[in-house]
Residue frames as qw, qx, qy, qz and C-alpha x, y, z in Angstrom:
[[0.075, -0.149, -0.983, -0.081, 14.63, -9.01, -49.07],
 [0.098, -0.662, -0.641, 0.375, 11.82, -7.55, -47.38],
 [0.015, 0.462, 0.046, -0.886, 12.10, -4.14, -48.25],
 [0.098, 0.109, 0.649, 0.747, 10.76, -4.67, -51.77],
 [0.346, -0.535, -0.750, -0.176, 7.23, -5.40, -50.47],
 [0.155, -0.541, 0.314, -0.765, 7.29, -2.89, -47.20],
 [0.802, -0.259, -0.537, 0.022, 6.82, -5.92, -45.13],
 [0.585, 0.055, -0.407, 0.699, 9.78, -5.58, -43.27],
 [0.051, -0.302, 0.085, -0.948, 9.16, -1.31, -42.71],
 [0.526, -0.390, -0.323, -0.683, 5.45, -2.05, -42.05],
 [0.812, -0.258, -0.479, 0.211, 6.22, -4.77, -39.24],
 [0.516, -0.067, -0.336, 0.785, 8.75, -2.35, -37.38],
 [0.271, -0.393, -0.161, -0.864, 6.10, 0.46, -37.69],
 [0.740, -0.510, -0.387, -0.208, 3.33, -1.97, -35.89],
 [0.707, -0.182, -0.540, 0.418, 5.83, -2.84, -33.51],
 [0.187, 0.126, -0.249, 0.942, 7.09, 0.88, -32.33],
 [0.456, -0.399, -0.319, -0.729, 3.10, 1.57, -32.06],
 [0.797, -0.430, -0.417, -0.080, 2.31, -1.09, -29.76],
 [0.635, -0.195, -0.380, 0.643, 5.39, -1.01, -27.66],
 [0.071, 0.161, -0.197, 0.964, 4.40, 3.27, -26.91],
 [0.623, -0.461, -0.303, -0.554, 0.66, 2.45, -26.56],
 [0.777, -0.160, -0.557, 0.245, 1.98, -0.22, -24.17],
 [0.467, 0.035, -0.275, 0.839, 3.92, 2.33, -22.39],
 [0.182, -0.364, -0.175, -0.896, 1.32, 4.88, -22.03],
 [0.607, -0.482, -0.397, -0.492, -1.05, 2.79, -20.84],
 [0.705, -0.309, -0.475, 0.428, 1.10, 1.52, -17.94],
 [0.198, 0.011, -0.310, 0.930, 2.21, 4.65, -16.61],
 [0.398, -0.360, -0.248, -0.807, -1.31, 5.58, -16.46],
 [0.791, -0.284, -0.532, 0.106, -2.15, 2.49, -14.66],
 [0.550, -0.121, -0.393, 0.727, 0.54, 3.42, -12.16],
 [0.187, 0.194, -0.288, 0.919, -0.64, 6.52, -11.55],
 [0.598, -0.369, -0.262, -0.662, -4.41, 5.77, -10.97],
 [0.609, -0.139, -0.749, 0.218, -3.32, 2.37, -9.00],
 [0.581, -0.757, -0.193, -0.228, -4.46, 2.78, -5.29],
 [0.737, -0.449, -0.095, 0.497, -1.26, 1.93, -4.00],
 [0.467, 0.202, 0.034, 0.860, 0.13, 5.49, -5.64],
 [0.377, -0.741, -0.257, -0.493, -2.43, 7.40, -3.77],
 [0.062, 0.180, -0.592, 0.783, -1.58, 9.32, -0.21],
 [0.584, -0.302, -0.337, -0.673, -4.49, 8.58, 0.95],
 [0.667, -0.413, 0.488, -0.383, -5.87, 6.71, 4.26],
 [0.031, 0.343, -0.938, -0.044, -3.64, 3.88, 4.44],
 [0.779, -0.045, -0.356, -0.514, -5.82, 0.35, 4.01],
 [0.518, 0.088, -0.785, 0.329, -3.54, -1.61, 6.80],
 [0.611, -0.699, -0.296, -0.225, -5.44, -2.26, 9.86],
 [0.131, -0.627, 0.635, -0.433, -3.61, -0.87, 13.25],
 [0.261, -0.013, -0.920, 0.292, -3.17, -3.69, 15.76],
 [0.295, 0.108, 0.662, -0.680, -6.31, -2.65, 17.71],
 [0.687, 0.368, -0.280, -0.560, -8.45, -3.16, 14.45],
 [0.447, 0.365, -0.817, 0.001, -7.18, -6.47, 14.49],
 [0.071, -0.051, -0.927, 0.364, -8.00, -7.49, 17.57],
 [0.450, 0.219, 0.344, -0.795, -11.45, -6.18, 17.32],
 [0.769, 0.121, -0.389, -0.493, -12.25, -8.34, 14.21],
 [0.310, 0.191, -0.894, 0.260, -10.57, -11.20, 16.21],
 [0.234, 0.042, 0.756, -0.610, -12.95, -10.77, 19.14],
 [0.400, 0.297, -0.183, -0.848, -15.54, -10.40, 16.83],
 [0.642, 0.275, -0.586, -0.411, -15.12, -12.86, 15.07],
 [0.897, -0.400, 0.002, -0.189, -14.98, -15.28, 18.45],
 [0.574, 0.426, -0.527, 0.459, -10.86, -16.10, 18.05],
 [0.205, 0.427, -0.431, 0.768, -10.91, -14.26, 21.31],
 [0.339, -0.499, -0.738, 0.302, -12.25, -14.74, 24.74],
 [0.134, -0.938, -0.289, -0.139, -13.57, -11.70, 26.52],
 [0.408, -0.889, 0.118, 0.169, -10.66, -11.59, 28.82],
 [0.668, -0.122, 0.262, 0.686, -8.08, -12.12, 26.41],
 [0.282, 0.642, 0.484, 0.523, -9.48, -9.67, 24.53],
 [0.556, -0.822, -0.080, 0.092, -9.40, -7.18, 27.72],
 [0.667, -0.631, 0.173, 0.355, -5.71, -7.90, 28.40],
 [0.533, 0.255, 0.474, 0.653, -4.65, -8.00, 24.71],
 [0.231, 0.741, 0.285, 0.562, -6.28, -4.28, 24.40],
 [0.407, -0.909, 0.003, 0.089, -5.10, -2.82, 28.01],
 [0.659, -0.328, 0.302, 0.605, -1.28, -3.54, 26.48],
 [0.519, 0.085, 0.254, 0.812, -1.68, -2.03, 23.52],
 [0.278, -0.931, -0.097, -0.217, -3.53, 1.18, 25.11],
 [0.625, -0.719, 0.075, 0.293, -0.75, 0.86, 27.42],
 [0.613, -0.049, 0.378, 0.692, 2.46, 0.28, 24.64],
 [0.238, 0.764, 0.436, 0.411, 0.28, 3.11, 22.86],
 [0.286, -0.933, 0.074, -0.205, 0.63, 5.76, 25.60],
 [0.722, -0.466, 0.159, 0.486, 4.18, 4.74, 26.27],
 [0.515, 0.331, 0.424, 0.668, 4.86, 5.92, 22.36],
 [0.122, 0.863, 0.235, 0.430, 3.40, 8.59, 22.68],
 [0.471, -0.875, 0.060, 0.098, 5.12, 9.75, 25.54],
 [0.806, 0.020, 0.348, 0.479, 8.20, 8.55, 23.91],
 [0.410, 0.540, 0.331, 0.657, 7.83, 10.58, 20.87],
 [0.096, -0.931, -0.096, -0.338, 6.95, 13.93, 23.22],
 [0.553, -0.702, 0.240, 0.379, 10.22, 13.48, 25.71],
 [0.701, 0.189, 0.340, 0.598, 12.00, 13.26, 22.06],
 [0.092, 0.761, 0.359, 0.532, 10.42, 16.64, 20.93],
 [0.323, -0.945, 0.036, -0.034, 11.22, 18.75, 24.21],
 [0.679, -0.550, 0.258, 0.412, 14.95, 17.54, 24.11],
 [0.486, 0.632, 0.386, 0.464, 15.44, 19.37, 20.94],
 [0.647, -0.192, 0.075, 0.734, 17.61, 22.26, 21.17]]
């Protein structure tokens, strides 16, 4: 039906074109995209956090105080954590 004209042929041509351009360009995408980069992470730690909080006034002084002597404190427990893990290694 189609074939006589190359309608048909010419349509499935366009199509295979578009659908590998399509394809090309995405994987490109993906590989420029920021999230596919090792790179310095863009999540803020919890103490970043509370500094734009205080900043931003959310925070009294002294919550702001008590809310960064815990996680100085829960900090230096981890770490101490992660170095009694490393000496009981074999």
């Amino acid at each position: 039906m189609f074939f006589d004209h190359g309608y048909y042929m010419g349509g499935m041509h366009a199509f295979w074109w578009l659908f590998w351009l399509v394809l090309v360009v995405a994987f490109v995408y993906a590989a420029r995209s920021p999230a596919g980069r090792t790179g310095r992470s863009t999540r803020e730690s919890p103490l970043e956090i509370l500094q734009r909080r205080f900043a931003k006034g959310e925070l009294s002084p002294e919550a702001y105080e008590q809310a960064k002597a815990l996680l100085e404190r829960d900090a230096g427990k981890v770490k101490s954590d992660e170095s009694s893990l490393g000496s009981d290694k074999t």
